[in-house]
VEXSE-552037 format. One record per residue: chain; x, y, z of N, C-alpha, C in turn; residue in one letter; residue number from 1. Coordinates in steps of 0.1 Angstrom, whole numbers. Example, Ala and Ser with C-alpha at 12.3 -4.5 7.8 and 13.67 -1.06 7.14 Angstrom:
residues 2
A,132,-57,78,123,-45,78,132,-33,78,A,1 .
A,128,-22,71,137,-11,71,129,0,79,S,2 .
END
This chain:
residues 59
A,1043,1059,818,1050,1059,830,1062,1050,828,X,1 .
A,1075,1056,830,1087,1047,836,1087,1037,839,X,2 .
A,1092,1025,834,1095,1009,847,1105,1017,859,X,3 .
A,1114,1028,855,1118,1028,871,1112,1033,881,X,4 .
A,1096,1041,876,1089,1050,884,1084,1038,896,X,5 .
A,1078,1025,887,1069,1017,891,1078,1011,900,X,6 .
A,1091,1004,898,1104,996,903,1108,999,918,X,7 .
A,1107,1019,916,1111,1027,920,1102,1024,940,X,8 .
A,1089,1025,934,1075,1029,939,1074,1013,952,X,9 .
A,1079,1001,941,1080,987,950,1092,990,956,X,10 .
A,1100,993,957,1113,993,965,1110,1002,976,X,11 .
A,1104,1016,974,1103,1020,992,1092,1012,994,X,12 .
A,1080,1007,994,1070,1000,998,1075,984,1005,X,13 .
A,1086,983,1002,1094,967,1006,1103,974,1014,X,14 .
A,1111,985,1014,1116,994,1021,1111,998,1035,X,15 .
A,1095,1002,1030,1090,1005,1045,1082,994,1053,X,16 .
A,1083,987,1042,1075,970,1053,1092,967,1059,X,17 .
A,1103,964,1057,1111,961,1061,1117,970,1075,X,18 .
A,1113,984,1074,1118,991,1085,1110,989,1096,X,19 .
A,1096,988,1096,1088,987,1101,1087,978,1109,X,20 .
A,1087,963,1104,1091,955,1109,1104,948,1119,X,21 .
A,1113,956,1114,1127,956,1120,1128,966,1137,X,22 .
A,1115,976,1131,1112,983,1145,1108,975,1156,X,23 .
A,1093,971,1151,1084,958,1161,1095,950,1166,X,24 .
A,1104,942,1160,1110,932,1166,1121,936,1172,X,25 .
A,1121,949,1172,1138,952,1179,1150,952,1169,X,26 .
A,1148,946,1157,1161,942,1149,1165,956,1139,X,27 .
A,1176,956,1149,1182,968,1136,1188,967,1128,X,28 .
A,1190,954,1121,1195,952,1109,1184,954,1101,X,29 .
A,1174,952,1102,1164,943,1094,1159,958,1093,X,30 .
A,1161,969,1103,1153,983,1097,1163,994,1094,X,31 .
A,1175,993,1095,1183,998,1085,1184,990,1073,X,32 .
A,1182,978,1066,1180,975,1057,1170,981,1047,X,33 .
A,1160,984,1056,1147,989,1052,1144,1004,1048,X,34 .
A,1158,1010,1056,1159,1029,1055,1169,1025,1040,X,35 .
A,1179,1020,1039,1181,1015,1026,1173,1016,1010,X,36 .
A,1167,1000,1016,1153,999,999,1150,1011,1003,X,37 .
A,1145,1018,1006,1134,1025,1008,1144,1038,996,X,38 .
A,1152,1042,1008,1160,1054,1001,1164,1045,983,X,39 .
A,1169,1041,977,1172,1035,966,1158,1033,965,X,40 .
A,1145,1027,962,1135,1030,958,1129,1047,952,X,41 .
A,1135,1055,967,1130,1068,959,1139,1077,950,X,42 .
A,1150,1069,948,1163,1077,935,1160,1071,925,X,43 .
A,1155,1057,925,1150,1051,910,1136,1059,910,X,44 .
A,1129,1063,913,1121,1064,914,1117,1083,907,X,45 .
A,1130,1087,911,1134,1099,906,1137,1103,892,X,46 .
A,1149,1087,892,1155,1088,879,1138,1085,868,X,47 .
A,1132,1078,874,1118,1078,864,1111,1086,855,X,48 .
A,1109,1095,871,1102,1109,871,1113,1118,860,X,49 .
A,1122,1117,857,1132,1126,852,1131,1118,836,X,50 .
A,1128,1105,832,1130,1101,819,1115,1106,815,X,51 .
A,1104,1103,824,1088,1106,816,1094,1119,812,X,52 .
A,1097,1131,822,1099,1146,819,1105,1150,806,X,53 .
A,1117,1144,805,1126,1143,792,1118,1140,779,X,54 .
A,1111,1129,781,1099,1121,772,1089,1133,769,X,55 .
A,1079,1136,776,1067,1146,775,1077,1157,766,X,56 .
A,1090,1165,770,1093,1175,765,1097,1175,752,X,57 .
A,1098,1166,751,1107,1164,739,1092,1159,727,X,58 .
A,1082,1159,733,1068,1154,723,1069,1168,716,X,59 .
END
């Protein structure tokens, strides 16, 4: 598995605690920050999935 799969995987997970949170309290910085990580969590997260693919094919 990819470090960006894993990288990828904590970033929306701190992404979705961050939106979440930003909801509860009202703060919409704090949960558009969080639609942010989150989104950039699942493009690294992509680019991952796309290097393992490359890797396996090429076995």
């Amino acid at each position: 598995m990819d470090k960006n799969r894993i990288e990828g995987a904590a970033k929306e997970l701190k992404g979705t605690i961050k939106e979440v949170a930003g909801k509860v309290t009202g703060n919409e910085k704090l949960e558009a920050e969080g639609k942010v990580d989150k989104a950039a969590g699942q493009v690294q997260s992509t680019v991952g999935k796309g290097k393992d693919a490359i890797k396996d094919a090429l076995k």
